[in-house]
C-alpha positions in Angstrom: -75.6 57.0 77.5 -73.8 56.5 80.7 -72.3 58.5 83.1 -68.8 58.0 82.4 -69.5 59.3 78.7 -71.2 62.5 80.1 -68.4 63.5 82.4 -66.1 62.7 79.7 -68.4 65.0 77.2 -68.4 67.8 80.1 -65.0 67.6 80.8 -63.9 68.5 77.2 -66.5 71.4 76.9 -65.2 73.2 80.1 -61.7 72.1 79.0 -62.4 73.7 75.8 -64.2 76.4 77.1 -61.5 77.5 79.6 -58.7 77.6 77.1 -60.8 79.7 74.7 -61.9 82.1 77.4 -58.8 82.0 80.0 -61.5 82.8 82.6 -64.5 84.2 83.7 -66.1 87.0 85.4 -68.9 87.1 88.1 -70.6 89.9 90.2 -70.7 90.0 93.8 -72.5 92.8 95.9 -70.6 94.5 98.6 -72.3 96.7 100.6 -76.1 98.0 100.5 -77.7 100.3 102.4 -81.2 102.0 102.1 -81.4 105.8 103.7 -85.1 106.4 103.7 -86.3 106.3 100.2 -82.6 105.8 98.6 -81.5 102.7 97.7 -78.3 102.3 97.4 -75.6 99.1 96.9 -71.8 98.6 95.6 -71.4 95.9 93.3 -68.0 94.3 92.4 -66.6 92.5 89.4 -64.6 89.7 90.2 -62.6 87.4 87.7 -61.8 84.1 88.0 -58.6 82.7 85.9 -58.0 79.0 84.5 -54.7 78.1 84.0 -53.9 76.4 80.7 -52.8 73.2 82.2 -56.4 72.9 83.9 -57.8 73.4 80.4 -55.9 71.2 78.6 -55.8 68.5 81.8 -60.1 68.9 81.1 -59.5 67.9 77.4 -57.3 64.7 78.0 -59.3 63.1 80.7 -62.3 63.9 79.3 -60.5 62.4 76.2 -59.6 59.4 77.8 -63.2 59.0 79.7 -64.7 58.8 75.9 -62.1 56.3 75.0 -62.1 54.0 77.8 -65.9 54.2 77.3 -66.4 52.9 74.1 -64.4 50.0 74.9 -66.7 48.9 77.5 -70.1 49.5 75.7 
């Protein structure tokens, strides 16, 4: 399998994947601070948008990747 045919196999799952979610969410720690035997830290959600024309851009190159690939094998 080459390489062209993975990207293009990639591209369409996070294409897919960010048209199905819209997004995703990470967490990030903020602060921390230990006061003797306390333990404490603040830990954020963040969330991360796709826009629909990045998903659907994913789907078409990735599309066209396959394509042009199985022309050439």
């Amino acid at each position: 399998m080459g390489i062209q045919k993975i990207i293009g196999i990639l591209l369409i799952v996070l294409g897919g994947l960010g048209l199905a979610y819209g997004g995703f969410t990470y967490t990030k720690e903020t602060h921390e601070a230990d006061l003797g035997p306390l333990h404490m830290e603040v830990k954020d959600k963040e969330r991360v948008n796709v826009p629909v024309w990045a998903g659907v851009a994913g789907l078409v190159v990735g599309g066209l990747l396959l394509a042009t690939g199985k022309k050439s094998a």
